[in-house]
N, C-alpha and C positions, 0 to 999 in steps of 0.2 A: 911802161913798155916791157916787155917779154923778151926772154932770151930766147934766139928759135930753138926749137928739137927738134931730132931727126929719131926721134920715136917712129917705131913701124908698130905697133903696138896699138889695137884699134878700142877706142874710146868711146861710150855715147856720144860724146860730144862731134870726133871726127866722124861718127857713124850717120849722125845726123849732117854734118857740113858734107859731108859726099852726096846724100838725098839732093842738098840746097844746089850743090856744083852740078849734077844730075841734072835738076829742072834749070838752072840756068846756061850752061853751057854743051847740056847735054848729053847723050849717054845713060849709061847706068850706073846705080851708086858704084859697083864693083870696081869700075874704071877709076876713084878717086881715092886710095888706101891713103893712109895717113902720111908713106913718104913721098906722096907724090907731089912736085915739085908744081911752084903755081906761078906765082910773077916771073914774067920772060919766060917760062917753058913752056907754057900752053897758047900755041896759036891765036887758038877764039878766046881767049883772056887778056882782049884787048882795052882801051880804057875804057867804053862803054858798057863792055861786058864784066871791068870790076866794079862800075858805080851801080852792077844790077846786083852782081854778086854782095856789097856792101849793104844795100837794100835789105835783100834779101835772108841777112844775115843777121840785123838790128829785127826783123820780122819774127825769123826764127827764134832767135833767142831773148827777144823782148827787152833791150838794150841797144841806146846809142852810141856807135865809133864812135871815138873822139877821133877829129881830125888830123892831130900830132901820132895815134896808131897807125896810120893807113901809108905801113910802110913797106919798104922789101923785107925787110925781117920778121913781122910779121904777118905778110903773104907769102912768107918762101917758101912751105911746104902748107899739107893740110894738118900735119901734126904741130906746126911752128902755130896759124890761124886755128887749131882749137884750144892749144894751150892757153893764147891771147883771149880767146872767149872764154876760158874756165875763170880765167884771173879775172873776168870784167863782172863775170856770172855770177861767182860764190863768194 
């Protein structure tokens, strides 16, 4: 598990999970910087819309959550969920 950050600091990584929040939740990438806050702050980021978001994100980056990841700490921002993707990634 990952320590969150609150990195405003935009990453390939968060550049791309904004795309993924984009087509799932929708909007455009713009609307999802990296400090933008995700579990509990976004309305339509309800459980169905994190099991797409989840999905969507094992798709993207070609790696499976582990189910002990799929927490507040690492959905709390998009900077917290890229860092946990770098770590799973590289």
């Amino acid at each position: 598990m990952t320590t969150p950050t609150t990195s405003t600091t935009t990453t390939p990584t968060t550049a791309a999970l904004a795309e993924v929040l984009a087509d799932v939740l929708g909007g455009t990438p713009s609307r999802y910087p990296p400090g933008t806050e995700l579990f509990g702050s976004l309305p339509e980021l309800d459980s169905l819309a994190l099991v797409e978001l989840i999905t969507a994100v094992e798709v993207r980056f070609d790696f499976e959550l582990d189910e002990d990841d799929i927490t507040a700490e690492v959905f709390e921002t998009v900077a917290s969920l890229g860092a946990h993707v770098d770590s799973c990634t590289g």
